[in-house]
C-alpha positions as CSV (number, residue, x, y, z in Angstrom):
1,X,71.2,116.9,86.2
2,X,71.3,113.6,87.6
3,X,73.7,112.8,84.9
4,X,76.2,115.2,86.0
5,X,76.0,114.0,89.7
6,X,76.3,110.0,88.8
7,X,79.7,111.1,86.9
8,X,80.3,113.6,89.8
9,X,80.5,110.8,91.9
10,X,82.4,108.7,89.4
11,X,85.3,111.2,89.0
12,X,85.3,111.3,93.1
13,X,85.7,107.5,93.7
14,X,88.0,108.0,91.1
15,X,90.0,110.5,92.6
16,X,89.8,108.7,96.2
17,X,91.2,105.9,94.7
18,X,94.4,107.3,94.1
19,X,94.1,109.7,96.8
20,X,94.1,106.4,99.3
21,X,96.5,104.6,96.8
22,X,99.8,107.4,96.3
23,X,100.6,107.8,100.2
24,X,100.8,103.8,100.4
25,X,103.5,103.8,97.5
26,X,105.2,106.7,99.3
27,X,105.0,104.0,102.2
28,X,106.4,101.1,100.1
29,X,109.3,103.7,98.8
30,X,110.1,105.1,101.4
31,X,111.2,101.7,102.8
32,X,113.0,100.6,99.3
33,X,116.9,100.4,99.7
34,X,117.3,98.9,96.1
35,X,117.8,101.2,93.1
36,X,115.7,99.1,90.5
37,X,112.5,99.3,93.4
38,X,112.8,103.0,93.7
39,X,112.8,103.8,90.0
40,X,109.6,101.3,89.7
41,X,107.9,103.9,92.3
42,X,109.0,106.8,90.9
43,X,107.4,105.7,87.4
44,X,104.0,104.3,89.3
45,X,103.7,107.0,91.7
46,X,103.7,109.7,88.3
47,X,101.2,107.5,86.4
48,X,98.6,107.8,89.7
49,X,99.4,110.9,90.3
50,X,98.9,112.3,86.8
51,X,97.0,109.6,85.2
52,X,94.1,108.9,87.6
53,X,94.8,111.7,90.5
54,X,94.7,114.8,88.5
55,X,91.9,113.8,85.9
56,X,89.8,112.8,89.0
57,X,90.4,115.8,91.0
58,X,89.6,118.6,88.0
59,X,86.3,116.0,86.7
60,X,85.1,116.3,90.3
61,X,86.1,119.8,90.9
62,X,84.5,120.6,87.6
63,X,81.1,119.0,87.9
64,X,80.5,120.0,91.6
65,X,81.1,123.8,90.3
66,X,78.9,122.7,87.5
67,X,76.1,121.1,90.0
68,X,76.4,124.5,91.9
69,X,75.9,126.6,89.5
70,X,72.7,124.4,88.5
71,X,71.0,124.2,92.0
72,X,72.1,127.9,92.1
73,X,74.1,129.2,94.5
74,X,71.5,131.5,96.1
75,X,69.6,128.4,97.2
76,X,72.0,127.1,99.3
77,X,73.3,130.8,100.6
78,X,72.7,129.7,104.0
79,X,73.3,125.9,103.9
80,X,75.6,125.4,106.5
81,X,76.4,121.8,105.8
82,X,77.5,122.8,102.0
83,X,80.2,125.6,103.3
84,X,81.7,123.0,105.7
85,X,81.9,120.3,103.0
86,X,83.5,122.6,100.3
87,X,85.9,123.5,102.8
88,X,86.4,119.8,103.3
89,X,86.7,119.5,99.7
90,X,89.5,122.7,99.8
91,X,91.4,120.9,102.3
92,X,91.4,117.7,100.0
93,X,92.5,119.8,97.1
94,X,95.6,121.1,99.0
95,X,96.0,117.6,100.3
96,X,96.3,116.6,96.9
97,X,98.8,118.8,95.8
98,X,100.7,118.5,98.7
99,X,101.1,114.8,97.3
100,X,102.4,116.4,94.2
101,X,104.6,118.0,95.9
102,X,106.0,114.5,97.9
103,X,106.0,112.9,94.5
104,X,108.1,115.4,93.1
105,X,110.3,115.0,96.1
106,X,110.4,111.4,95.5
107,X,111.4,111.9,92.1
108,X,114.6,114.0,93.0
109,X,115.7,111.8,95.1
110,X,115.0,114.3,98.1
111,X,112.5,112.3,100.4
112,X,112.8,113.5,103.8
113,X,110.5,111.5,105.8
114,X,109.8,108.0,107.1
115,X,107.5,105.5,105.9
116,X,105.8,105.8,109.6
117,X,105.5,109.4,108.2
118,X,103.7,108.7,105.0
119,X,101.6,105.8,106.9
120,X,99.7,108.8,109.0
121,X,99.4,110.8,106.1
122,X,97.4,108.0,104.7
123,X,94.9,108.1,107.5
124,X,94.0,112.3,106.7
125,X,91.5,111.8,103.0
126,X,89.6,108.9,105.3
127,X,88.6,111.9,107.6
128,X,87.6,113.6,105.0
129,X,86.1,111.3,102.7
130,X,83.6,110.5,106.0
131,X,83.1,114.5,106.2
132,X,82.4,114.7,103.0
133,X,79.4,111.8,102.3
134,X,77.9,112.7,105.6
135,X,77.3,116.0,105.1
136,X,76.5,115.5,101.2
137,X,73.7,113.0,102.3
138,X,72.6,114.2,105.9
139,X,72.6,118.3,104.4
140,X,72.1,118.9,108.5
141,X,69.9,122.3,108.5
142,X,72.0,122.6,112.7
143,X,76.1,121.7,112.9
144,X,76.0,122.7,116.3
């Protein structure tokens, strides 16, 4: 078991990684002018995203079902702290393909927003990546 949660948390720092890295290329591109710099982020941007985003996201996904399944689910029926991180985790998850749908924008030439945008969206998986480790490590048994 502690196998699965040491590559758990591999496959998440993973995942963060380009989770904190694709919004700061959007940043970058959205500021490019030149043709030859906005094809170079178009071709970065889809190696994160599918190269170290999306194997991140379903390893973690995958092994934290896998952990929950092991610990079973009935012990933690009333774990307060474990609903509220997995919905932290569901926002992430929609965070993250909400970035797949910006790359994808990017890629059609059909950005919309400023690079003042895409330095807040930055900010949002630090919030959650703090969510997320405290509650994992504190497990309060009282949110409120």
């Amino acid at each position: 078991m502690l196998w699965i949660k040491a590559f758990h948390i591999i496959a998440m720092v993973t995942w963060f990684s380009g989770i904190f890295y694709l919004p700061r290329l959007f940043v970058y591109h959205a500021m490019s002018e030149d043709k030859i710099s906005q094809e170079r982020f178009k071709i970065m941007e889809r190696k994160l995203y599918y190269g170290i985003m999306a194997p991140g996201a379903a390893l973690t996904i995958g092994l934290g079902l896998w952990l929950l399944h092991l610990y079973g689910w009935q012990l933690y029926k009333h774990a307060a702290w474990l609903h509220l991180k997995l919905g932290l985790v569901l926002i992430l998850i929609a965070y993250h393909l909400y970035c797949g749908y910006l790359r994808n924008q990017f890629a059609c030439d059909k950005n919309r927003h400023t690079h003042v945008f895409y330095r807040w969206l930055n900010e949002i998986p630090v919030v959650l990546l703090i969510g997320i480790v405290l509650l994992t490590i504190i497990k309060p048994s009282r949110l409120w």
